[in-house]
Backbone as CSV, one residue per row, in Angstrom:
resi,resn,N_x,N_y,N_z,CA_x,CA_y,CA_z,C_x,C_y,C_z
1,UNK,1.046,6.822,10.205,1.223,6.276,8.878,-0.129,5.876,8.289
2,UNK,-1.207,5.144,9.222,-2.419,4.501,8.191,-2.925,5.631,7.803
3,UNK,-2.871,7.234,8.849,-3.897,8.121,8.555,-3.401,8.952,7.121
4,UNK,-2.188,9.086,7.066,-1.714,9.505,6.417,-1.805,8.156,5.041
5,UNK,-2.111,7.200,4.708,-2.584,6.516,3.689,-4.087,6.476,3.275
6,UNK,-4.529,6.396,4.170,-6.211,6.633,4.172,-6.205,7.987,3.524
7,UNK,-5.233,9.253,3.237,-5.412,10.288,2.721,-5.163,10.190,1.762
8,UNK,-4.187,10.106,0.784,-3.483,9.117,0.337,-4.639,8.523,-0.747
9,UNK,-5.462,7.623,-0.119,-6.291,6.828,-0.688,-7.572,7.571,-1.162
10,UNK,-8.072,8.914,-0.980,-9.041,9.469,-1.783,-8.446,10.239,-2.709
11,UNK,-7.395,10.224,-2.900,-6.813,11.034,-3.858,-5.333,10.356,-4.553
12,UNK,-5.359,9.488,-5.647,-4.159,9.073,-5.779,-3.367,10.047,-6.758
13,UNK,-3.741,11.096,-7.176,-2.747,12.057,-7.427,-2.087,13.201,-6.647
14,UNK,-2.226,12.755,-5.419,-2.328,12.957,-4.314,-0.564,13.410,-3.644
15,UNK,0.244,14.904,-3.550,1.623,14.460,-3.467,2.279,13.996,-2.263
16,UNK,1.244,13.779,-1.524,1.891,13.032,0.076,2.115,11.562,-0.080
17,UNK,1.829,11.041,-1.108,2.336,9.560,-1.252,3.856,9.931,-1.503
18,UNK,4.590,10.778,-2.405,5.561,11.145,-2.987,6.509,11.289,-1.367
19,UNK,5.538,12.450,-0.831,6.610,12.974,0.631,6.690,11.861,1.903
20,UNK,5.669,10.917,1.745,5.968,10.013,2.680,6.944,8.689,2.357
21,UNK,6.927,8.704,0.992,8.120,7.679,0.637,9.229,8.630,0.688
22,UNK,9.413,9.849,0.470,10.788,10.639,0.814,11.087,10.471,2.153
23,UNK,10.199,10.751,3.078,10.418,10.612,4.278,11.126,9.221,4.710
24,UNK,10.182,8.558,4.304,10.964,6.947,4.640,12.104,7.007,4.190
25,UNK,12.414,7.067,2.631,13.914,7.116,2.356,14.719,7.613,3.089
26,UNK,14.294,8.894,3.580,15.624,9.536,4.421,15.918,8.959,5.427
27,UNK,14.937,8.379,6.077,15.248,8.299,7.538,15.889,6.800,7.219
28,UNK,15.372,5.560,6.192,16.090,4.734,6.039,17.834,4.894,6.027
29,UNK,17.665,5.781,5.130,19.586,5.727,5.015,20.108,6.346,5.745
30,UNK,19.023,7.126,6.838,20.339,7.298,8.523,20.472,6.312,9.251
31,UNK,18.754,5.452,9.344,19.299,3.771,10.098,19.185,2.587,9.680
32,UNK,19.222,2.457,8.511,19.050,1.142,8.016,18.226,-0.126,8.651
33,UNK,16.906,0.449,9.431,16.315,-0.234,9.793,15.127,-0.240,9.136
34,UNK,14.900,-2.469,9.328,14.437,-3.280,8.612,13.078,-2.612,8.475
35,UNK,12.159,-1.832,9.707,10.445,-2.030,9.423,10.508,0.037,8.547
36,UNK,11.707,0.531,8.673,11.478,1.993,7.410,11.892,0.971,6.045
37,UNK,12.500,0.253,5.948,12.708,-0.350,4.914,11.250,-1.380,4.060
38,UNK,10.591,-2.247,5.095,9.485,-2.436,4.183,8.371,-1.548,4.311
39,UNK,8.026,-0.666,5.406,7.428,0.685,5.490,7.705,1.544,4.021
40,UNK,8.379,1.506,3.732,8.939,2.712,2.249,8.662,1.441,0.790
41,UNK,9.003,-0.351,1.139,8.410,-0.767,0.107,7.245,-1.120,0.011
42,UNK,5.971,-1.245,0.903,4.752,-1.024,0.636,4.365,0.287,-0.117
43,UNK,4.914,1.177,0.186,4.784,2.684,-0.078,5.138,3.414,-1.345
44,UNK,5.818,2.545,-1.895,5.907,2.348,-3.454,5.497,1.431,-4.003
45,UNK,4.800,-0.019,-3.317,4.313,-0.776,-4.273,2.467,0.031,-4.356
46,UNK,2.126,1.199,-3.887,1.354,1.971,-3.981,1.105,2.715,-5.503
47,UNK,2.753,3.483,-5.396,2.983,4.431,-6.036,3.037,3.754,-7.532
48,UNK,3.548,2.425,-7.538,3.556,2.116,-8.422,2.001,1.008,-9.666
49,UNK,1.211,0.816,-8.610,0.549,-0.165,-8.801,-0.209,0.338,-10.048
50,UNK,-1.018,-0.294,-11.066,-1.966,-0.047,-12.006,-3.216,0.538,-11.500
51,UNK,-3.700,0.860,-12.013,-4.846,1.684,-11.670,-6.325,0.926,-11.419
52,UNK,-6.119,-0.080,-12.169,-7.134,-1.292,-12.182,-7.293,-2.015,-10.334
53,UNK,-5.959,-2.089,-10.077,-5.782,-2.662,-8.710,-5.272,-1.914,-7.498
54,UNK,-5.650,-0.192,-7.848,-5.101,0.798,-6.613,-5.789,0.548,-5.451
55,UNK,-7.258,0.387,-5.361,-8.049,0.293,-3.865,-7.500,-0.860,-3.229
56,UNK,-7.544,-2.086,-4.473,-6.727,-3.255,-3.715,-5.127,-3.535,-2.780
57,UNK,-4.797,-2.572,-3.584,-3.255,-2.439,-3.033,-3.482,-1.386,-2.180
58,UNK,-4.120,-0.360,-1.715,-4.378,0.604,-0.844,-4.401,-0.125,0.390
59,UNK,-5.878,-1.350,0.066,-6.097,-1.890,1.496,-5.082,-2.760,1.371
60,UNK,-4.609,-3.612,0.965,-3.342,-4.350,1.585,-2.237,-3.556,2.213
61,UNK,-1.942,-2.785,1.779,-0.840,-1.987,2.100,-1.582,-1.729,3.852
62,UNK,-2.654,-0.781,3.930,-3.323,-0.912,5.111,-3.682,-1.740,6.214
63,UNK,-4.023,-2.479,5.469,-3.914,-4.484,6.659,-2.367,-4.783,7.023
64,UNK,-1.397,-4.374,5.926,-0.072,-4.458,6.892,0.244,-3.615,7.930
65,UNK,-0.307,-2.518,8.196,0.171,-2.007,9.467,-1.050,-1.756,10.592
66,UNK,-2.309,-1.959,9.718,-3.286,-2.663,11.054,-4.116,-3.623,10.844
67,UNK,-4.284,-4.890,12.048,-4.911,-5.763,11.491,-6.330,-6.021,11.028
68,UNK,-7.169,-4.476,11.991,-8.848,-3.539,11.563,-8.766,-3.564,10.480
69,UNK,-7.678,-3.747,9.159,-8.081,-3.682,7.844,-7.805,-4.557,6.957
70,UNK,-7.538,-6.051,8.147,-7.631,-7.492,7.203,-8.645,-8.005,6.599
71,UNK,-10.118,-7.929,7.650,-11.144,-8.137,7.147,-11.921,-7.030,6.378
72,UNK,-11.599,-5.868,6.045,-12.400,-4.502,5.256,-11.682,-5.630,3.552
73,UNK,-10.380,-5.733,3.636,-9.319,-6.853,2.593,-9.971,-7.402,1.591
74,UNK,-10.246,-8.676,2.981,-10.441,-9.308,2.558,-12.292,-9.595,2.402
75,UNK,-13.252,-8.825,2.665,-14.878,-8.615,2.018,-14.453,-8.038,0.388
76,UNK,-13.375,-6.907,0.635,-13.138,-6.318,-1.098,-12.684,-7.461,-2.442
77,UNK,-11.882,-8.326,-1.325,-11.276,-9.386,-2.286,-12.360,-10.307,-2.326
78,UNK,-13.230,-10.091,-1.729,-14.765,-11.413,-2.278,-15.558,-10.591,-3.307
79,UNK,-15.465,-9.111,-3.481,-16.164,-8.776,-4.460,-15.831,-9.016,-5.554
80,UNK,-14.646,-9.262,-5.586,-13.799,-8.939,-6.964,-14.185,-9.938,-8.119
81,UNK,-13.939,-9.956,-9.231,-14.083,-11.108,-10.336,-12.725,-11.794,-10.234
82,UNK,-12.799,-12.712,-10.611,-11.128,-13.704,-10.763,-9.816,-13.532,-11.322
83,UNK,-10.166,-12.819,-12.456,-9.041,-11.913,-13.240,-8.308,-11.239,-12.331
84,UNK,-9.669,-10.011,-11.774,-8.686,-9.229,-10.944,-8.407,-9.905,-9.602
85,UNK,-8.913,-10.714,-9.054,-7.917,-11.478,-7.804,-6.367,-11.913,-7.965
86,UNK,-6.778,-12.620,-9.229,-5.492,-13.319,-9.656,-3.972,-12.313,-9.870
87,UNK,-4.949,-11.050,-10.558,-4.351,-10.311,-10.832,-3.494,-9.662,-9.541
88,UNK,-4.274,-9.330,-8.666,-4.323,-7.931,-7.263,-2.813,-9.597,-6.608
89,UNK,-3.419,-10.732,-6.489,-2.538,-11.251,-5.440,-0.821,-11.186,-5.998
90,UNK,-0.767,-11.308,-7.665,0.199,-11.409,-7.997,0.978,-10.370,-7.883
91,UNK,0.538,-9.197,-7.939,0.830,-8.019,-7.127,1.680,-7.687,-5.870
92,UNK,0.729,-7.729,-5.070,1.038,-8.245,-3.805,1.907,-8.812,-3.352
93,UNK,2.418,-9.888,-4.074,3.537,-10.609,-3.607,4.576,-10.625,-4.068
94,UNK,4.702,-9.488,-5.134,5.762,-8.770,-5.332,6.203,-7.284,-4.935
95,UNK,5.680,-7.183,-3.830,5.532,-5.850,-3.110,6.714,-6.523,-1.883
C-alpha cells in the first residue's frame, strides 16, 4: 500500500489512486472489515483533497500506515505558513 501511494504521490493525475480505492471497495463489501474500511477512507480523503494541501495529505495519509513518515510530517508541517496548517489539520480530521 505505501509503495503504491508514494506512486500515487508524483503524479496526482495519476489512475492508480482511482484502482486502489476500487480495490479497497471491493474487498470491503466481501468483509466488512474495519482497517479496508479506513484503508479506502484515507484513500479518498486523497482523492478528494484541494490541491493547495495534496503533499500534506499525501504524507499524512503515509504516516498512517508507517510510522518512518511521522517525522518526514511533521518537518513539512514546520515549513508551512499558518493558513495552510490550520488549513491541512482541519482536513485531516475530517478524513
Amino acid at each position: 500500500m505505501k509503495k503504491l501511494i508514494n506512486i500515487i504521490g508524483q503524479d496526482r493525475d495519476n489512475d492508480l489512486i482511482w484502482y486502489l480505492n476500487y480495490l479497497l471497495e471491493k474487498e470491503y463489501r466481501e468483509t466488512y472489515e474495519d482497517n479496508l474500511l479506513e484503508s479506502m477512507t484515507l484513500i479518498q480523503g486523497i482523492i478528494r483533497c484541494p490541491d493547495r494541501i495534496y503533499n500534506g495529505v499525501l504524507l499524512y495519509v503515509l504516516s498512517q500506515f508507517d510510522d518512518d513518515y511521522s517525522a518526514v510530517y511533521d518537518d513539512y508541517m514546520d515549513g508551512l505558513d499558518v493558513e495552510l496548517i490550520i488549513c491541512l489539520n482541519e482536513y485531516v480530521k475530517r478524513i
